[in-house]
N, C-alpha and C positions, 0 to 999 in steps of 0.2 A: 805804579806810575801809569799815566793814560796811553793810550797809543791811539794813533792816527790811522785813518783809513780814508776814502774816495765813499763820500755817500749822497746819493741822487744824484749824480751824472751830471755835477755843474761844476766839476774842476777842484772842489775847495776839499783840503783834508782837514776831518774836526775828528774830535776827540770820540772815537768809536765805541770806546765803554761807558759814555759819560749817560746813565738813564733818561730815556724820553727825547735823546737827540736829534736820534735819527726820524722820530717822530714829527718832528717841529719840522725838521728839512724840509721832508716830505711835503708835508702842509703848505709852506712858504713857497716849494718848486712848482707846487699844483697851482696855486694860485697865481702866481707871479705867472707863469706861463699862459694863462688863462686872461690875465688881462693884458698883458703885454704882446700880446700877438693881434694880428691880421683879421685869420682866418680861426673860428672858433671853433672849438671840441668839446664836448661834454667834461664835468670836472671829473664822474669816475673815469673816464678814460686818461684824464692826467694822473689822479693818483694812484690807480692801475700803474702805469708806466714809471713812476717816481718809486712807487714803492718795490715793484720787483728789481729795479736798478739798487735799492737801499737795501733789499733783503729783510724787511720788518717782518717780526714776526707778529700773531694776530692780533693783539694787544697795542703793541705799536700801530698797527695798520688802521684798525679801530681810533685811536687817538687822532690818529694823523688824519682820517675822515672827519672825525666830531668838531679835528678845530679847522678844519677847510670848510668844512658845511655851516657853520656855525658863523667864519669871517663872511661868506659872502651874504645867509641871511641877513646879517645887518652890517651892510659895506658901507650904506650911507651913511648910521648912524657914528657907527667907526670913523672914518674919514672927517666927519665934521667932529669928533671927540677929540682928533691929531690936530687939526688943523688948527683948531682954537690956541693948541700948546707948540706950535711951531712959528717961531718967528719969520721964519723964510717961507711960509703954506706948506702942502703936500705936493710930496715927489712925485707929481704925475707920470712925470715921463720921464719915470725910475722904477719900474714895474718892479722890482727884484726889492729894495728897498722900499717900497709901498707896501708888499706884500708882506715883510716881516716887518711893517711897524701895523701892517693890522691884526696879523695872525698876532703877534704879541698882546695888542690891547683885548681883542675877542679872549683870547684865556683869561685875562683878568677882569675881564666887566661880565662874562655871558658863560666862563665854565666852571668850573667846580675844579681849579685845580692853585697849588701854591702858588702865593706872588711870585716869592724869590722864585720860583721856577721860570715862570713864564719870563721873567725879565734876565735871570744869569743866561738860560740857554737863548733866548733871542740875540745877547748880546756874543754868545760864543759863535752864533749864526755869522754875526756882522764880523768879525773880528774873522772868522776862516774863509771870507768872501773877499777873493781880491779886488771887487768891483767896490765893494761896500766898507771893506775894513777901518777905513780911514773918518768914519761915519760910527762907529762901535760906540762911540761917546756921546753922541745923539741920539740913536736905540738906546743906551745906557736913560740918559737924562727924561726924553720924552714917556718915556713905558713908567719909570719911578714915578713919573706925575701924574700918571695916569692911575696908579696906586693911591697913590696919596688924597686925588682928587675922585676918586671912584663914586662915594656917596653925591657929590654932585653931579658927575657925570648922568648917573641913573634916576636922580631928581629932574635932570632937564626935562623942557616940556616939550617933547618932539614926534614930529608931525611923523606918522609911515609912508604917506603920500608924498610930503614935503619933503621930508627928509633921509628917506631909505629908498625911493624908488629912482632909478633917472628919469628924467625930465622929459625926455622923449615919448619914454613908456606911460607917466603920470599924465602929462598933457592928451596923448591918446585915449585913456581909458575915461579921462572927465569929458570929453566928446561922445566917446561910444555910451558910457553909465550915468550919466550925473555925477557931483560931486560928491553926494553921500554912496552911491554903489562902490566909486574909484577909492575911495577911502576903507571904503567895508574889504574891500579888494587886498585893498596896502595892510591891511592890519591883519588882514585874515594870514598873507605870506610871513608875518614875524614866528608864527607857528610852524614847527613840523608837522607834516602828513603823518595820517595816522595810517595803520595796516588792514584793510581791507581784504576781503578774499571772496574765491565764485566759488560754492559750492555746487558737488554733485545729487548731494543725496537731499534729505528733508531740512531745510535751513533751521528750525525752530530745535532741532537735535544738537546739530552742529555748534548754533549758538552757544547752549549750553552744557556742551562737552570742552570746549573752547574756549569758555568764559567770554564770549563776544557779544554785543548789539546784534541784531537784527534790523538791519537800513529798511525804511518804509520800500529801498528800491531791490531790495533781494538781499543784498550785497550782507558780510559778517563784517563787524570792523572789531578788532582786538581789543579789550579794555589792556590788556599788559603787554607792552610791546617789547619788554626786556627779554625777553624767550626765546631762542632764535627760531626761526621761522621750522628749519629741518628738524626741530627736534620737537616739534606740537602732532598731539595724534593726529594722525589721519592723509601726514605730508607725504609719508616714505609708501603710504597704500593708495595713493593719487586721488585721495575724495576734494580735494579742491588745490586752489589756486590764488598766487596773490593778484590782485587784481582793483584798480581804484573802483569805488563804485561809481564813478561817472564812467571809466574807459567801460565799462561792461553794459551798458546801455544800448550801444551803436550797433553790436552785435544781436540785441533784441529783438530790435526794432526790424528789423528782416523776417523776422515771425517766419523762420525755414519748417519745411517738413522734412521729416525723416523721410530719406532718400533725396533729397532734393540735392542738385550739381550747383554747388556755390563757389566763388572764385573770391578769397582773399587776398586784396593787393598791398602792398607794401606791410604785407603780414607779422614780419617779425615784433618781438619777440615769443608773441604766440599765446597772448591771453586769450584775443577775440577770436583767432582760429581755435581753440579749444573748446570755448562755448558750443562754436558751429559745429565743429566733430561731436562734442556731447550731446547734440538736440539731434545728432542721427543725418547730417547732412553729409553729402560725398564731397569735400571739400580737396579746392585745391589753392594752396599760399603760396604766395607768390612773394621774393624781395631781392633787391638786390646785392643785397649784404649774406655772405656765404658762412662765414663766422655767425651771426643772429641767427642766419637759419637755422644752423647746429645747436644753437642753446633751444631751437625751439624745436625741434626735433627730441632735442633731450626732455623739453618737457613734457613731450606730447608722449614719447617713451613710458614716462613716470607716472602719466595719468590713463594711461592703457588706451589711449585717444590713436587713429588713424589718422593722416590727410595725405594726398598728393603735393611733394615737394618740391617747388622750381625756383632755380637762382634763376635771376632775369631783372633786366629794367622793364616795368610794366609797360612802358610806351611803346617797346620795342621788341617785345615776345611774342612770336609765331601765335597768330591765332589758330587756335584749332576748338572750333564751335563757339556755342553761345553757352550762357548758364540760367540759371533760375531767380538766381538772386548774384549781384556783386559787394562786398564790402569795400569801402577805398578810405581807409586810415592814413589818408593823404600826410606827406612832410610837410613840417611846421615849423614855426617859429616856437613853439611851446611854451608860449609864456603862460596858457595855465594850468603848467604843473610847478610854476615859481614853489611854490611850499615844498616838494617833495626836492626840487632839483634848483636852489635859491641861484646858483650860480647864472643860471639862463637871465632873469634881467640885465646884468653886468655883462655877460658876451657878446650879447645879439643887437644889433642896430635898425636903426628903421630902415635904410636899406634893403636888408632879407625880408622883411615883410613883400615890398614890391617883386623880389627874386622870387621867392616862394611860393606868392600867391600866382605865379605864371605859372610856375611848375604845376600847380594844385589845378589849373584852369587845363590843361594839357592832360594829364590824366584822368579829368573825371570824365574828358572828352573821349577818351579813348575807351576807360572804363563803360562808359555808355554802349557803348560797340559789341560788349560783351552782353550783355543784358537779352535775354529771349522776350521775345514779344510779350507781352502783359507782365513782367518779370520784375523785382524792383531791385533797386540800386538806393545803398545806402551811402554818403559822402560823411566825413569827419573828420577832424580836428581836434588839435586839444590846445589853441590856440584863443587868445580871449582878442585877436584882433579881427573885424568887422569885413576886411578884405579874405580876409583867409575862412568865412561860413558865412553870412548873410550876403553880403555882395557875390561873393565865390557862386553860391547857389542862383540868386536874380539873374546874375550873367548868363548861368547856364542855362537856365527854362528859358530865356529870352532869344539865344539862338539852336537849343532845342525842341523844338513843336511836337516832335513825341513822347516828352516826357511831362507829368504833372506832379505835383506834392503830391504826397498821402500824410497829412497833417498828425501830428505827433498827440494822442490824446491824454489826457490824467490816467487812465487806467494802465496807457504802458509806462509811465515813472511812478506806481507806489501812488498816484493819489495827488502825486506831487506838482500842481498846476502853478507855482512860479518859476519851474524849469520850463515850461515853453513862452517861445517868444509870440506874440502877433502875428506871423506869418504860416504859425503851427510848427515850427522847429525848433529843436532842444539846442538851450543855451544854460550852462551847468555855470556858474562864479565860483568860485576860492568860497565864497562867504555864503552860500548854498548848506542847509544842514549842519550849523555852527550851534554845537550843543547838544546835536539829537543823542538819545541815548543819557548814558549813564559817561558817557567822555566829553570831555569839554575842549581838546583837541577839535572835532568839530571836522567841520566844511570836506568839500571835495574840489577834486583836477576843474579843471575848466575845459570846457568841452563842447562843441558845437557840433551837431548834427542834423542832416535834414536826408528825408528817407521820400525818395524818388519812384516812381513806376511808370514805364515805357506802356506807351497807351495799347492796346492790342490792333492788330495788323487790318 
C-alpha cells in the first residue's frame, strides 16, 4: 500500500513510493515558481531549493533538472502544442497548472521517457494539489492528446524565433541582428551547451587525453558529455576548468603579466579569476555574493591557484590603490547564455534590461577609478542586448576622455574575425562556431566585450 508524505513544500501529500514522483514535483515546483513570480531567480536555484525540501535522491535530482531544462528550452513551442488542444486557451495566470501541463507534454514530445508515465504521474500531481485537483481530468484529457497527436505535433512547421522565443526578446534581436542572425540565434537556443573547459597545461595533450575538440579559441570542448565532469583526468589534479569558450576570452584580452596587481570585479564564480591567477598575476575578486565566493575559493583551492578575496559591492568598497589592469564581468541580463540556462528568456523582461544597463553604467565608472595610468580595463557581458556592450561602452568613452579602445584583433580570438564587431569589440552569438570540430552541438555563450586603456598621465 502507498503511503503519503509532504514533497516540495507546496502543502500537497502524494504518494511518496510511487517511482519518479517526487521527481515530476520538483520539476513542476521549479518551474511554476519561476514563472509565476515578480522577482526572478535562476532555475538551479529553484530546483536547488525544491529538491532538498523533496529529499531526491541523484537520479531523481537528475530527472527533475532534465525535465525542467528541457520544459523551458522549448516553452513556446509547448505552450502553443497546449493551446491548440484547449478549448478555454492556456492557464496563464495559473502558473502552478501551466507548469504541469508543460512539464507533462516536454516528457512526452522532447524526453525519452514512458507515455503512461508522464501523463499517470502528472495527473497524481493534479489530483494531490488542492489548487489544481479539481482540474486532474483536464491534465488527464489534454497530455493523452498530446500522446496521441505527438507525430503531428513534431511535423508542425515552427518557427524558433516565431514561436519559442518571447516577443519582446525576438523583436529585439531582429533590430540589434537582422532577421537571418535573430533566427540563427532562436535555433542555435533549441540546443544544449556543450562542455567546454580552460586548460593549464599544453591544450593539444589535453585534447587528446580528454577525447575533446581543440576551439580555434584555446578553449577544449568535450565530444562526450555523459561523464561527469569530477570523474575525467585531470579534474581532482586542478589541470583545467569548466569554462564557455567565449566566457574565457574577456580574461585574455587583458594580456596581464606575471606579477601584475589586477582587480576582478564581480568575480564570482571564479573562471576568469583563475585564468588571471594562472597567467602569474596578483589578483584581487572582488563580489558581493559570500556564498559564490566560497564556491570560488573552493575552486581556486582545487586548481592550486592564489588570489586575494573580498566580499563587497564594487561600487562601494574602500579603495585602497590603483591596479594594472581591472576585469568587470558586469551583471546582466544573460540572455546569451539562453542555451546553457534556457529558463533566462522566460524570466527576464525588458525592464531589467534598462535596470541593469544603469547598474553596468555605474560600475564601469567606478571600475575606471581603479585603473593605473596607461593601465587597461576590460568591460563584459554575456548579454546579447546592445544597451548592456556597444552602447554601454560609446557611453562611456564619450564621457570618459581618458580612456580609448585598444581594438580587439583576429590574432586574440583563434583567427576568428566575425567575432569582432566594426568598432573593434568582441561580440560572441549563440550561433558562433556551430559545428566546429567533430560536435555538432556547436555555437558558444554570447558575449560582448570591449578592452579599454586609460591614456597615460
Amino acid at each position: 500500500m502507498a503511503t503519503s508524505r509532504n514533497v516540495g513544500g507546496q502543502g500537497a501529500a502524494i504518494e511518496g513510493n510511487v517511482a519518479g514522483l517526487g521527481a515530476r514535483l520538483v520539476a513542476r515546483n521549479a518551474v511554476a515558481d519561476l514563472i509565476g513570480q515578480d522577482r526572478a531567480f535562476a532555475l538551479e536555484d529553484a530546483l536547488a531549493q525544491a529538491g532538498r525540501t523533496a529529499g531526491l535522491d541523484p537520479a531523481d535530482a537528475a530527472l527533475a533538472r532534465a525535465i525542467a531544462t528541457v520544459t523551458f528550452r522549448r516553452f513556446g513551442f509547448l505552450k502553443r502544442a497546449l493551446a491548440a488542444r484547449m478549448a478555454q486557451g492556456l492557464p496563464e495566470n495559473e502558473p502552478r497548472l501551466l507548469a504541469l501541463l508543460a512539464t507533462g507534454a516536454a516528457q512526452i514530445l522532447d524526453l525519452h521517457v514512458p507515455d503512461h508515465a508522464a501523463v499517470d504521474l502528472s495527473v497524481r500531481l493534479a489530483k494531490a494539489d488542492p489548487q489544481a485537483q479539481h482540474l486532474a481530468g483536464l491534465v488527464n484529457a489534454v497530455l493523452r492528446r498530446i500522446v496521441r497527436e505527438r507525430a503531428a505535433i513534431q511535423a508542425d512547421a515552427i518557427d524558433p524565433l516565431e514561436h519559442n522565443t518571447p516577443p519582446w526578446l525576438a523583436a529585439r534581436w531582429r533590430a540589434a541582428y537582422g532577421p537571418d542572425l535573430a533566427q540563427a540565434i532562436a535555433r542555435a537556443h533549441l540546443h544544449g551547451a556543450a562542455i567546454d573547459l580552460t586548460v593549464r597545461g599544453e591544450a593539444q595533450a589535453w585534447a587528446e587525453r580528454l577525447d575533446a575538440d581543440l576551439l580555434p579559441l584555446g578553449s577544449l570542448r568535450l565530444r562526450d558529455a555523459k561523464t561527469p565532469v569530477a570523474d575525467l583526468p585531470g579534474y581532482a589534479e586542478g589541470e583545467w576548468w569548466v569554462q564557455d569558450a567565449a566566457a574565457a576570452i574577456p580574461a585574455r584580452l587583458l594580456g596581464v603579466a606575471p606579477g601584475a596587481r589586477v582587480a576582478d570585479l564581480c568575480a564570482a564564480p571564479g573562471g576568469k579569476t583563475a585564468q588571471l591567477a594562472a597567467a602569474g598575476a596578483l589578483v584581487t575578486a572582488v563580489d558581493r555574493s559570500a556564498p559564490r565566493l566560497e564556491r570560488l575559493r573552493q575552486n581556486l583551492a582545487r586548481l592550486g591557484l592564489n588570489a586575494e578575496i573580498r566580499v563587497g559591492d564594487a561600487l562601494t568598497l574602500p579603495q585602497e590603490g590603483t591596479f594594472d589592469a581591472v576585469l568587470l564581468d558586469a551583471p546582466c541580463s544573460a540572455t546569451g547564455t539562453i542555451r546553457r540556462h534556457p529558463d533566462v528568456a522566460w524570466i527576464k523582461g525588458d525592464a531589467d534590461i534598462g535596470r541593469l544597463a544603469a547598474l553596468q553604467s555605474r560600475l564601469l565608472d567606478r571600475a575606471a577609478t581603479l585603473v593605473n595610468s596607461g593601465g587597461r580595463l576590460v568591460f563584459c557581458t554575456c548579454s546579447l542586448e546592445p544597451e548592456e556592450g556597444e552602447q554601454q561602452v560609446a557611453a562611456f568613452l564619450a564621457r570618459n576622455g581618458d580612456y580609448e579602445r585598444v581594438p580587439v584583433t583576429p590574432e586574440d580570438v583563434g583567427g576568428l574575425g566575425d567575432l569582432i564587431d566594426r568598432n573593434g569589440d568582441l561580440r560572441t552569438l549563440p550561433a558562433h562556431l556551430d559545428g566546429t570540430g567533430t560536435t555538432l552541438r556547436g555555437g558558444i555563450d554570447g558575449f560582448f566585450a570591449s578592452r579599454l586603456q586609460r591614456r597615460p598621465a
